[in-house]
C-alpha positions as CSV (number, residue, x, y, z in Angstrom):
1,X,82.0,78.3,88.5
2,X,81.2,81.4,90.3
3,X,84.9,82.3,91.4
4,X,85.5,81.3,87.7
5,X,82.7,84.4,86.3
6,X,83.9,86.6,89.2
7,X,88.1,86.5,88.0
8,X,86.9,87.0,84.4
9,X,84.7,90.2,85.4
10,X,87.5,91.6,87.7
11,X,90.5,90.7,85.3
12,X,88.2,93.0,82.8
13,X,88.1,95.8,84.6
14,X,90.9,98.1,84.5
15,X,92.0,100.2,87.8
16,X,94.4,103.1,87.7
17,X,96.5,103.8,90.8
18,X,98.1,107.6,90.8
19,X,101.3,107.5,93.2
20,X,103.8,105.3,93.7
21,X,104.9,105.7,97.0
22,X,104.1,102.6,99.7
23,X,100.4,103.3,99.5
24,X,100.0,103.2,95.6
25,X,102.3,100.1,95.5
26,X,100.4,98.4,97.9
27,X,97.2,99.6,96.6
28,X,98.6,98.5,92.9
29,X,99.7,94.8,94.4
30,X,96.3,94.1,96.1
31,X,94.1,95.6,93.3
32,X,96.3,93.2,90.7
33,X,96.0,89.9,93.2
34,X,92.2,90.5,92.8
35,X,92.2,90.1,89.6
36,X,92.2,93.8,87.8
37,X,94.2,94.9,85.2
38,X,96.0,97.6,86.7
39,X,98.2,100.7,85.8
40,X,100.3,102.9,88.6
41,X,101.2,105.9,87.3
42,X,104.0,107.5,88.9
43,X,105.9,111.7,88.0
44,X,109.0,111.0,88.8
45,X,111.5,108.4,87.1
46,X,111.3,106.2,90.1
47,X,109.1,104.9,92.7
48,X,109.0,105.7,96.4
49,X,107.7,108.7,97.3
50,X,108.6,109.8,100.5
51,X,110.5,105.7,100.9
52,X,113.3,107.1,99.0
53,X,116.3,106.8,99.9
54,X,119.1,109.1,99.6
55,X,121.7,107.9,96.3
56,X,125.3,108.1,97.3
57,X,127.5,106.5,100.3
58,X,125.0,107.7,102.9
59,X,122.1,106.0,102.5
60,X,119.2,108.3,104.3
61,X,115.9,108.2,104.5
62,X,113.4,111.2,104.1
63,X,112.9,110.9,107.7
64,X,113.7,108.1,110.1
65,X,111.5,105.6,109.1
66,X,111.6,102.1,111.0
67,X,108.6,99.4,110.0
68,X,106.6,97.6,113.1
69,X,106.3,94.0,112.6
70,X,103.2,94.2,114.0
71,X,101.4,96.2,112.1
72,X,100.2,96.3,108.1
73,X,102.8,97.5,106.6
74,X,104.7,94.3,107.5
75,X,101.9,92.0,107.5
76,X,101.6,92.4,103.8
77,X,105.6,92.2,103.3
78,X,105.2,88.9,105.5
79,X,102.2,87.5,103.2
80,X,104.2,88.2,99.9
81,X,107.8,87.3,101.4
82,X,109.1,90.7,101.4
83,X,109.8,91.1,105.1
84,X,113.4,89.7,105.1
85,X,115.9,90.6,105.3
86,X,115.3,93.0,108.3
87,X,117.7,93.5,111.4
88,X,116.3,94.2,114.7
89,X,116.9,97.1,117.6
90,X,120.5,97.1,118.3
91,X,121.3,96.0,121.8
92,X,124.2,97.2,121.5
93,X,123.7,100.7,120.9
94,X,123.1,103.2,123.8
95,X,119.7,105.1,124.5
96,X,119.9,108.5,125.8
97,X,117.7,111.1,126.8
98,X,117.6,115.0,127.3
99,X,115.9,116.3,130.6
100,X,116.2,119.5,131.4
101,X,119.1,120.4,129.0
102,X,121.4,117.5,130.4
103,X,122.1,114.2,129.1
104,X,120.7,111.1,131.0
105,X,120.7,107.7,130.3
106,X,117.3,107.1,132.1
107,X,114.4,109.6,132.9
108,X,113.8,110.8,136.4
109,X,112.2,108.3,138.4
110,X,108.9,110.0,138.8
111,X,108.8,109.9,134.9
112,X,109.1,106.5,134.5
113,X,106.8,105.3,137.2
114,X,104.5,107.7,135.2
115,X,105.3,106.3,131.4
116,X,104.1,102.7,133.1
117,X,101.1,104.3,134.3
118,X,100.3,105.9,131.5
119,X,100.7,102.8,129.4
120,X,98.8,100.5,131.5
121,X,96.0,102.5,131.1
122,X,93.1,101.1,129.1
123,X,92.0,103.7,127.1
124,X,92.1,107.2,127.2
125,X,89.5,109.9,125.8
126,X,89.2,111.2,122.6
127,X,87.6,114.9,123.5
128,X,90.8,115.6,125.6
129,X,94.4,116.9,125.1
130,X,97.2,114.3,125.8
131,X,98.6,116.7,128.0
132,X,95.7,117.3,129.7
133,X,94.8,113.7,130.5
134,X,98.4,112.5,131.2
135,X,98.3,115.1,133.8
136,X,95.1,114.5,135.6
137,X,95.9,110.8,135.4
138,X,99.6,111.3,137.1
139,X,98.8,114.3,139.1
140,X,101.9,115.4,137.5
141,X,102.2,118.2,135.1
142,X,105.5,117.8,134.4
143,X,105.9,114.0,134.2
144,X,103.3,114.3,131.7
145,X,104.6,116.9,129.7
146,X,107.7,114.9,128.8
147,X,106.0,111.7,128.3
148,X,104.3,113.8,125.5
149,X,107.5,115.1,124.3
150,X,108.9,111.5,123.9
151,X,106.4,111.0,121.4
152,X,108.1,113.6,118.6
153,X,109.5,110.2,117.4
154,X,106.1,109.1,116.0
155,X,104.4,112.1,115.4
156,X,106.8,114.5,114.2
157,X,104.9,117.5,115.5
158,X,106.5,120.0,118.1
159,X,104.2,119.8,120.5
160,X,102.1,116.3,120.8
161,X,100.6,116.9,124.2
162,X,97.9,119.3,122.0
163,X,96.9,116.4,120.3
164,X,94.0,113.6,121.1
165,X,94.6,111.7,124.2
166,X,93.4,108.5,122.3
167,X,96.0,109.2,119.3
168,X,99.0,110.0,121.2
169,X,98.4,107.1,123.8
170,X,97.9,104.3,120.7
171,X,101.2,105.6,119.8
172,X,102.9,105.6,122.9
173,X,101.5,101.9,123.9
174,X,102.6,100.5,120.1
175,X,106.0,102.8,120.3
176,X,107.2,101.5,123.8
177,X,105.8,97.5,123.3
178,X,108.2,95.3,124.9
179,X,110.3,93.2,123.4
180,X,110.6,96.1,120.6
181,X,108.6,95.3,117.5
182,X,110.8,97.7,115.2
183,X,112.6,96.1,112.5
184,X,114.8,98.1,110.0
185,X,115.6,97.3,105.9
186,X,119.0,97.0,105.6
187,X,119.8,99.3,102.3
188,X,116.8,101.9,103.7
189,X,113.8,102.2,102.7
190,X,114.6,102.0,98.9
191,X,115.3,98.3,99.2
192,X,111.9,98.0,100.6
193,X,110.5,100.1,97.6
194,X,112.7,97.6,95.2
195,X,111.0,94.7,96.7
196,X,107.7,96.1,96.0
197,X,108.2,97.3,92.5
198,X,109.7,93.8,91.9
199,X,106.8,91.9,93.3
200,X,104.1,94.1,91.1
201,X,106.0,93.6,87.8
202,X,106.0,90.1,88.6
203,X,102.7,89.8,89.4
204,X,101.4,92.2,86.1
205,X,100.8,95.5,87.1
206,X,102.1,97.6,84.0
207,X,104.4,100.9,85.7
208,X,104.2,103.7,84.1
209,X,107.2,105.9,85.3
210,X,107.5,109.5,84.6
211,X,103.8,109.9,83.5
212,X,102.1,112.9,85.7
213,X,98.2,112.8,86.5
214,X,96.5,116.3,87.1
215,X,92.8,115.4,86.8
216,X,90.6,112.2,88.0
217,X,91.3,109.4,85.5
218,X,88.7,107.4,84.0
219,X,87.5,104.7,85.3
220,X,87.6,103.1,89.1
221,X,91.2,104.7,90.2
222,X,92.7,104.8,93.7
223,X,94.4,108.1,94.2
224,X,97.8,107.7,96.3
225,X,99.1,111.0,96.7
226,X,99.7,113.5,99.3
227,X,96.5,115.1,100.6
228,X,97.1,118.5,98.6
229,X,98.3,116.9,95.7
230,X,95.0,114.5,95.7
231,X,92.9,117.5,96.6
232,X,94.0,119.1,93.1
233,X,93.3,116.1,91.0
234,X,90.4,115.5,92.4
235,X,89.2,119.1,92.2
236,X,88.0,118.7,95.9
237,X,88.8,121.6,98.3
238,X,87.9,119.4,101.2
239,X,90.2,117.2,101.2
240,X,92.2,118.5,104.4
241,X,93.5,117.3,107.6
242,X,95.7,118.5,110.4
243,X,99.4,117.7,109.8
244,X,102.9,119.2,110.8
245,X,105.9,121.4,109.9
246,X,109.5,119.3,110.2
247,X,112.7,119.8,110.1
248,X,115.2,116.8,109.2
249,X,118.7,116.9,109.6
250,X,120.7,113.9,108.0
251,X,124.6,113.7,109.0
252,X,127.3,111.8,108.0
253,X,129.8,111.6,110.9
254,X,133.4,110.0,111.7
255,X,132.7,107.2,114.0
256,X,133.2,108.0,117.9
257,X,133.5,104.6,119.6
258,X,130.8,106.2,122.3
259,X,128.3,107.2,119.7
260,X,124.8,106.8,121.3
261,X,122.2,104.9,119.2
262,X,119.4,107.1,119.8
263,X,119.2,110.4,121.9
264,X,115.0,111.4,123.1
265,X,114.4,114.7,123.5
266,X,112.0,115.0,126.8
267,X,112.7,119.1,126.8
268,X,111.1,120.0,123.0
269,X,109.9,117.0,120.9
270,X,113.3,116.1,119.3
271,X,114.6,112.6,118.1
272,X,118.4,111.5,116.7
273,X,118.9,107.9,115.8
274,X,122.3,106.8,114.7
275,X,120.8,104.6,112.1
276,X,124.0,103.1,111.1
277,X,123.9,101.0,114.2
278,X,121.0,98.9,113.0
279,X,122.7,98.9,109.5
280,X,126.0,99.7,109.0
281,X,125.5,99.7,104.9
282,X,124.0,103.1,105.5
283,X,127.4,104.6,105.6
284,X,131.2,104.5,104.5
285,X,133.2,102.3,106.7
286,X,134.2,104.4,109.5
287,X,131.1,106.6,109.8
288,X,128.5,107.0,111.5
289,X,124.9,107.9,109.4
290,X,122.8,110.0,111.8
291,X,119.2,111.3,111.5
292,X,117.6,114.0,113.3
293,X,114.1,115.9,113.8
294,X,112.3,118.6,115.3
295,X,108.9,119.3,114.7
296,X,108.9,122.8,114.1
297,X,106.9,125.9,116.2
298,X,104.2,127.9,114.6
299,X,106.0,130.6,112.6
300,X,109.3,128.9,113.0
301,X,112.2,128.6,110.2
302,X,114.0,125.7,108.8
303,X,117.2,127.6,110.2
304,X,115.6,128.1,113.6
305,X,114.8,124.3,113.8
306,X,117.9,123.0,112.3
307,X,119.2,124.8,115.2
308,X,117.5,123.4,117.6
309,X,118.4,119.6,116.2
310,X,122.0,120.9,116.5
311,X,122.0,122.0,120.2
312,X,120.2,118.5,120.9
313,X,123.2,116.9,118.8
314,X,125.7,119.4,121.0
315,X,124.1,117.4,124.2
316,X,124.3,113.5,122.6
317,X,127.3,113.5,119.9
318,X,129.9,115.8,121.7
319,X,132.4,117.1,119.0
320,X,129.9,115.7,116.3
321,X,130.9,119.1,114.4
322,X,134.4,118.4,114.2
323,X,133.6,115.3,112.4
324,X,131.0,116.1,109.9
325,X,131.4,114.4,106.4
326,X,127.9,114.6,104.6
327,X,124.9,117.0,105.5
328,X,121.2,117.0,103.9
329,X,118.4,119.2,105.8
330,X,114.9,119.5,104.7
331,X,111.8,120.6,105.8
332,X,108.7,118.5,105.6
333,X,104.9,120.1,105.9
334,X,102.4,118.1,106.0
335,X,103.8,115.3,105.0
336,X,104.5,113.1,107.8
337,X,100.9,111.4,108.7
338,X,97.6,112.5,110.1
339,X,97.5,114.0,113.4
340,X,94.1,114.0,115.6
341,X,93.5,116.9,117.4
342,X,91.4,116.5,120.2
343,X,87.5,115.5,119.5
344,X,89.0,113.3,116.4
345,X,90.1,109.8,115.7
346,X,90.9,108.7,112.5
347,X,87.6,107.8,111.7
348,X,86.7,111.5,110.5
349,X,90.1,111.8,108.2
350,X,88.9,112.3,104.8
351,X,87.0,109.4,103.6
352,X,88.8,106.5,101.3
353,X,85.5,105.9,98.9
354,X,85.1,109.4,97.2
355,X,81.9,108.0,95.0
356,X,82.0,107.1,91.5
357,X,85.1,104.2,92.1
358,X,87.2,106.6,93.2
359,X,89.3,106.0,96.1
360,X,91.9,107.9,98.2
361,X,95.0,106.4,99.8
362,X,97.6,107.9,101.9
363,X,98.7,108.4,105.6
364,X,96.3,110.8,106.3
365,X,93.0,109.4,105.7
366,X,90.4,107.1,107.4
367,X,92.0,104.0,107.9
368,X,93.6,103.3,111.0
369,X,97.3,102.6,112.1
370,X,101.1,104.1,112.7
371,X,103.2,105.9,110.1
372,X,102.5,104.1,106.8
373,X,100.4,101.2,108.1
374,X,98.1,104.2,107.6
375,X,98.1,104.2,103.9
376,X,98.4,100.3,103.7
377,X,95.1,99.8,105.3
378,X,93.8,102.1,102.7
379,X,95.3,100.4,100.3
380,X,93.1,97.6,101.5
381,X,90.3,99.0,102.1
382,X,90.1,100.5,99.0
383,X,91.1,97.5,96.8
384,X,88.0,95.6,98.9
385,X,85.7,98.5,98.3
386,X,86.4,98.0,94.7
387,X,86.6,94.0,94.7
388,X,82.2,94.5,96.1
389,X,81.6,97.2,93.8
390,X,82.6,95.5,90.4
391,X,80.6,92.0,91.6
392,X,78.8,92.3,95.2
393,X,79.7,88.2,95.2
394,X,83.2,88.7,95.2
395,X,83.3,88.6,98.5
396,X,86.1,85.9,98.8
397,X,88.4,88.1,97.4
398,X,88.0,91.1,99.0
399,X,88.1,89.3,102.2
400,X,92.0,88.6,101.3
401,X,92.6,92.2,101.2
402,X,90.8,93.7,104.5
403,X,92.3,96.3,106.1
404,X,93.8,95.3,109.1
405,X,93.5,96.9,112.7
406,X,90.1,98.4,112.0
């Protein structure tokens, strides 16, 4: 009887979700399964935010996005059977690395004893630079200088040995977990956004496409937008975080039958993935779909970082200018997840719960995880937040929507 009286006083309250990237779909899905009435309201024609995929015969992403089975974002594909299809790491395909300008196909020796070591560690501080700690820990300034560098993949920044020792070593011990917990959509990312938009109409939310929100709506609302963008709707200054400045470089190339799968830059924090390996219906038959990053320097151009992804190309895809077919570059600021500076953890992000039923969700707020499990957990947390607020005996149901990792 009391589930019966909690349903009917959640189904009569009506939530508004602003964004419909991966964080306002998810938000939209758990706030619905609770029981709400809900509404997403996305600008564009479509839904996806930053998971869109590029339309046309290669299929790229707005930055190489992979999902981690074990983590929230695919936990709550998994729960709603949303995870599959997904193809694994490719064995097949060839790791590479740059050290000092050359190509290798493993790091020096010192470096790897000193990525194990680093790993194996149990913790490491928050208060002190990665590089800082990696150092002290190896006794080896320069083992632990690329070790930092490795981890451009994850954190997109051009220098992640400035950033908290605890951050950067989560990442590193989730990014290098053996055997490889990355899984890739075939189709990118918009197939994942498909299965999501298909699963919310299904379930009731009502999508409202092409229908822009500049100011706080009525009512309880989750807010899933970029921080900026939330800061202006909110009319909140505050909401801020650090973040970084990224340049992408999408390729179509003619196939090279020694094409490596992914080249690591240990020199400058870059990353190319040859993403057509994992799915080869991300480009034409005969090509190769590549994607590349730097995270760009203080002051630093698109141009002067798009070189910089090109010389690392020069070292991995030799003659990969010869056979060039499709190009997109873009620069990204901000954009690509919170980043802890030292003295931080993700606890002091801006704050999901902004008062008045008013939640924020996105990948750089105070939930915890990698990437976009980011904004799934605050997907959760706020949907839970909003379950006890609208009857404090709900309980059961907000239980089904905890954040996960916490």
């Amino acid at each position: 009887m009391t589930d019966r009286i909690t349903n009917q006083r959640l189904a009569n309250r009506h939530v508004t979700v602003v964004g419909g990237g991966i964080g306002g779909l998810t938000a939209a899905i758990g706030a619905r399964e609770a029981g709400f009435a809900v509404t997403l309201h996305e600008a564009k024609a479509h839904l996806g935010g930053r998971a869109t995929t590029a339309a046309g015969a290669h299929k790229a992403n707005w930055g190489p996005h992979v999902v981690y089975c074990d983590g929230a974002l695919w936990d709550f594909l998994t729960a709603r059977g949303l995870a599959q299809p997904a193809a694994r790491l490719p064995w097949r395909g060839r790791f590479h690395l740059r050290v000092g300008g050359e190509l290798r196909r493993v790091p020096p020796r010192r470096v790897v004893r000193g990525f194990v070591k680093t790993i194996r560690a149990a913790s490491a501080p928050v208060d002190q630079s990665f590089r800082d700690w990696a150092a002290t820990l190896l006794d080896d300034e320069d083992a632990a200088a690329m070790i930092a560098m490795a981890m451009g993949v994850a954190t997109f920044d051009h220098d992640p040995g400035r950033l908290s020792a605890r951050f950067v070593h989560g990442i590193l011990r989730r990014a290098t977990s053996l055997p490889p917990t990355v899984r890739y959509v075939p189709g990118g990312w918009q197939t994942l956004t498909d299965r999501l938009e298909g699963h919310a109409r299904s379930i009731g939310v009502q999508l409202a496409l092409s229908s822009r929100v500049d100011a706080r709506p009525d009512g309880p609302a989750i807010v899933a937008l970029p921080l900026a963008r939330a800061a202006e709707v909110l009319d909140d200054p505050s909401l801020t975080w650090t973040g970084t400045r990224t340049a992408l470089l999408d390729l179509g190339l003619r196939a090279a039958r020694k094409d490596p799968f992914i080249v690591s830059d240990l020199d400058s924090s870059g990353w190319v993935e040859t993403f057509s390996l994992a799915d080869p219906t991300l480009a034409p038959a005969g090509e190769r779909l590549v994607q590349a990053q730097v995270g760009l320097r203080p002051d630093e151009s698109l141009d002067e970082g798009i070189a910089r992804t090109e010389a690392l190309l020069d070292v991995g895809y030799p003659g990969w200018r010869a056979r060039e077919t499709w190009r997109r570059r873009l620069r990204i600021h901000d954009e690509s997840g919170a980043l802890d500076l030292p003295g931080t953890t993700w606890r002091d992000r801006p704050a999901i719960d902004r008062g008045d039923d008013v939640h924020l969700v996105g990948d750089m707020v105070a939930a915890p995880g990698l990437l976009s499990e980011v904004a799934v957990n605050a997907a959760a947390t706020a949907v839970a937040s909003l379950v006890a607020s609208a009857s404090p005996s709900a309980s059961s149901a907000a239980s089904r929507v905890a954040p996960v990792g916490a």
